[in-house]
C-alpha positions in Angstrom: 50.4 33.0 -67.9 51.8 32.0 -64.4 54.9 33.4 -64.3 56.5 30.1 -63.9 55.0 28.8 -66.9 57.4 31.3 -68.9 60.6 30.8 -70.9 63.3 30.7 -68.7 66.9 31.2 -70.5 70.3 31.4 -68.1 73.6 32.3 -69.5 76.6 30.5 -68.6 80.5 30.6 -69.0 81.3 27.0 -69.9 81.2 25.7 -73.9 78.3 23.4 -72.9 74.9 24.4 -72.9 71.5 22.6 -71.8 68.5 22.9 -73.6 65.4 21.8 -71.5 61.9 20.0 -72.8 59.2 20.0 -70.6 56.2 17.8 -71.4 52.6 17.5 -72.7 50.5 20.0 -70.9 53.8 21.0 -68.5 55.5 24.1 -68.3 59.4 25.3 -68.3 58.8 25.1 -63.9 58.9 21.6 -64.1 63.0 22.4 -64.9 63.3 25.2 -62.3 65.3 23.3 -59.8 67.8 21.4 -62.4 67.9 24.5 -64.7 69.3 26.4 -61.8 71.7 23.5 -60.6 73.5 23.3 -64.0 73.5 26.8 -64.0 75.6 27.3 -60.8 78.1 25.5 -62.3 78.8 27.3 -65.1 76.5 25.7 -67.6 73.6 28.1 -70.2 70.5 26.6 -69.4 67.4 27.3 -71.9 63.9 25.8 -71.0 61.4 26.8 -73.9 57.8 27.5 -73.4 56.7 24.6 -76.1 53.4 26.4 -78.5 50.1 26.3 -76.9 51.3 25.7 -73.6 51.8 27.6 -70.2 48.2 30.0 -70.6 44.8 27.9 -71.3 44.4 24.8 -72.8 42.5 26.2 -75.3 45.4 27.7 -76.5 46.9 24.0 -76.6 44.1 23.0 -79.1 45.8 25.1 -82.0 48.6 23.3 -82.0 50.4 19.9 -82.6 53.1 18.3 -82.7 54.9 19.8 -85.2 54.6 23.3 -83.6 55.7 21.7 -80.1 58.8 20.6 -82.5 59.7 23.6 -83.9 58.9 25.9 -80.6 62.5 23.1 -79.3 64.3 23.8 -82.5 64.2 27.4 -82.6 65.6 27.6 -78.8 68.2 25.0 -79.7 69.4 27.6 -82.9 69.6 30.3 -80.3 71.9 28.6 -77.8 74.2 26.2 -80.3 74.6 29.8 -81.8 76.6 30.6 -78.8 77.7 27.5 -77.4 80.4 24.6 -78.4 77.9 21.8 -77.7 74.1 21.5 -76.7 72.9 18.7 -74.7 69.4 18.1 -75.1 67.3 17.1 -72.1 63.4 16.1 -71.9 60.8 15.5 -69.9 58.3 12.9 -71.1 56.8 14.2 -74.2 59.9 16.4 -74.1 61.9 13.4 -74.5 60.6 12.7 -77.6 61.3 15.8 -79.2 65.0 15.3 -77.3 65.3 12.4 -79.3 64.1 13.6 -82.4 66.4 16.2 -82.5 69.4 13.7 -81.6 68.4 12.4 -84.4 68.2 14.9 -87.1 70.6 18.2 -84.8 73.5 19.0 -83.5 73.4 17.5 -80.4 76.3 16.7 -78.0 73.9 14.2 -76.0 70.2 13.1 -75.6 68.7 13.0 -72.2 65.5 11.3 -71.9 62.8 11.8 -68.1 60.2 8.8 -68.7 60.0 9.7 -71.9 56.3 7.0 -73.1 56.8 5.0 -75.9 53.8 2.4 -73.8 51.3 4.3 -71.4 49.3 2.8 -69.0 46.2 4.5 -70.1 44.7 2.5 -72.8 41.8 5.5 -73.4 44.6 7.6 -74.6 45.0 5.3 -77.9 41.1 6.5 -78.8 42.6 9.6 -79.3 43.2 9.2 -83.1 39.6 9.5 -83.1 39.3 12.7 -81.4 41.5 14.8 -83.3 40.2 18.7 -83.8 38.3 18.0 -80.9 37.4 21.2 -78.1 36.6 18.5 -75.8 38.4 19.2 -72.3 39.4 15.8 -70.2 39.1 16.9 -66.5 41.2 13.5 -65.4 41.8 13.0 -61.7 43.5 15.9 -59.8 46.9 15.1 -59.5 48.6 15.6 -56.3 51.9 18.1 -55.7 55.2 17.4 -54.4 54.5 17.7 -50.9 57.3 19.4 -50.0 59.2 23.4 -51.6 59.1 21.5 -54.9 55.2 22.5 -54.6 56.1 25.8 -56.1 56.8 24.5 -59.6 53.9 22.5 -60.1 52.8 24.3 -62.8 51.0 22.7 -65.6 47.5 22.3 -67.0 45.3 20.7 -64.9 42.8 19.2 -67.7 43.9 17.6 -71.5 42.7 18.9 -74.5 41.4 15.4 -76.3 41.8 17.0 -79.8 45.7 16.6 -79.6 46.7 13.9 -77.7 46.6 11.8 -81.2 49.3 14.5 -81.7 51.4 13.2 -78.7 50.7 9.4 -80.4 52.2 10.7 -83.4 54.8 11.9 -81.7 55.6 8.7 -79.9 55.3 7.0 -83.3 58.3 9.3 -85.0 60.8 9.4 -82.2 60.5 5.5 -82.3 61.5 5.7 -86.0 64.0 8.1 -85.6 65.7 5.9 -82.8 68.1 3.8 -85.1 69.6 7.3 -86.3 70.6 8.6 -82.8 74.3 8.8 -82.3 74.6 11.3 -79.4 75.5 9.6 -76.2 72.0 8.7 -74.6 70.9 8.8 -71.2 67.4 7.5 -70.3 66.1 8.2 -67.0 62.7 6.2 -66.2 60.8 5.6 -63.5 59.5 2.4 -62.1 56.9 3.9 -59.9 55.9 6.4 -62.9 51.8 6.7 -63.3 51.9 7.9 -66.4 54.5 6.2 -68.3 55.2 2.2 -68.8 58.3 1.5 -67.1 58.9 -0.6 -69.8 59.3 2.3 -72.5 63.0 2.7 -71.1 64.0 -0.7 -72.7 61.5 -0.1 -76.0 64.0 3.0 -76.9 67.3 1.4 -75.6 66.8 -1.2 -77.4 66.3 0.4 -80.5 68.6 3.1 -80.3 71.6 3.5 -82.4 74.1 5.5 -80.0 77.1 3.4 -78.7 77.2 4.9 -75.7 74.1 4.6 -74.0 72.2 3.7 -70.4 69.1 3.6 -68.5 68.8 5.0 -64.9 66.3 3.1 -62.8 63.9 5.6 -60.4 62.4 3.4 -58.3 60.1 6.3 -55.8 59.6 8.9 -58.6 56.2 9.7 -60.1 55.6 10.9 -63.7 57.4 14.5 -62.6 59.9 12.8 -61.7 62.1 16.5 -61.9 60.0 17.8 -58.5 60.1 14.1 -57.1 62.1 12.5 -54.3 64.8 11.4 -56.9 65.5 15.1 -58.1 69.1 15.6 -57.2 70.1 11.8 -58.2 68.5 13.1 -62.0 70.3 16.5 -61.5 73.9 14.9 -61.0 72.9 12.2 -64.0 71.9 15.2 -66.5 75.3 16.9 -65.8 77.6 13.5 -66.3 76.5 13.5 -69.8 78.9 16.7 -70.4 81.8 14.1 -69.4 80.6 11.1 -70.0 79.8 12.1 -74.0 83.5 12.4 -74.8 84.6 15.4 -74.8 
């Protein structure tokens, strides 16, 4: 395991805490920077390793969904154990979960990083097809932030096919969970994501069921938006929620 790729858990003094989601085939790096910005002031920060992630993707192949779910619930347990309020933050497929759990938790708010409800891959919906697959999807190389944000660009650099139809079922239950989301909801999407359809941002405003909710438009950011030129606007957006949820 690179040693970014591990859990990364920072105590803090103030009643609210942050619990961070990375995404599919990402690690808890992705959440350095913003984990140690809400930290400073004040704030308990907790960025799970989701199951099967952070080592080899074949690892990855042993799990699903469900797992990825329940590696997010057990660190939320730990922290609203010790905390007044959790605000739950995620990162593309660690949006969904986010979301999930706003709509099933005890959650003081819902954060949501390009979080895919449409990608602009149309092979990824073969997936279904795949499932229990070892076949390893090299992709295209993806390119770092090309400046100190390089350092936490840690994340598997291939897909296991066998359980991306996991991340479509995924997709498929946050979308039906939407109407049951209270929480005040922040979704942060990207225009210029590669990844994610921009127009997933309106697919789960649309259809969620908090009052208080509101997108934030990236317009330079690419999928990682968290290690992107954008980074401190989505830093200072995560930390409103604690006043902007009403408390």
């Amino acid at each position: 395991m690179h040693p970014l790729a591990a859990s990364l858990r920072l105590d803090g003094d103030e009643p609210d805490a942050f619990l961070l989601l990375h995404g599919w085939t990402g690690s808890p790096a992705h959440f350095h920077l913003a984990a140690r910005f809400l930290n400073e002031r004040g704030h308990a920060v907790s960025v799970p390793l989701l199951a099967g992630h952070g080592t080899t993707t074949e690892n990855m192949m042993d799990t699903g969904w469900k797992d990825w779910v329940r590696s997010a619930l057990e660190a939320h347990s730990e922290l609203i154990g010790q905390h007044e309020r959790v605000h739950v933050v995620g990162l593309s497929m660690g949006g969904l979960i986010a979301l999930l759990m706003a709509a099933t938790g005890d959650v003081a708010s819902v954060t949501t990083i390009n979080a895919p409800q449409r990608l602009h891959s149309r092979r990824v919906w073969m997936s279904r097809f795949y499932r229990g697959s070892r076949e390893i999807h090299q992709g295209e190389p993806a390119e770092p932030p090309p400046d100190e944000a390089a350092t936490y660009w840690v994340q598997y650099g291939e897909s296991p096919i066998g359980t991306a139809g996991d991340l479509l079922d995924l997709m498929a239950a946050a979308k039906r969970a939407l109407p049951r989301v209270e929480a005040p909801a922040l979704i942060i999407q990207s225009r210029a994501d590669e990844t994610v359809h921009h127009s997933s941002a309106d697919i789960i405003y649309d259809r969620l069921g908090s009052a208080d909710k509101r997108i934030l438009w990236l317009q330079r950011s690419r999928h990682v938006a968290l290690l992107d030129a954008e980074r401190d606007l989505i830093h200072q957006a995560i930390l409103s929620q604690v006043t902007l949820s009403g408390i």
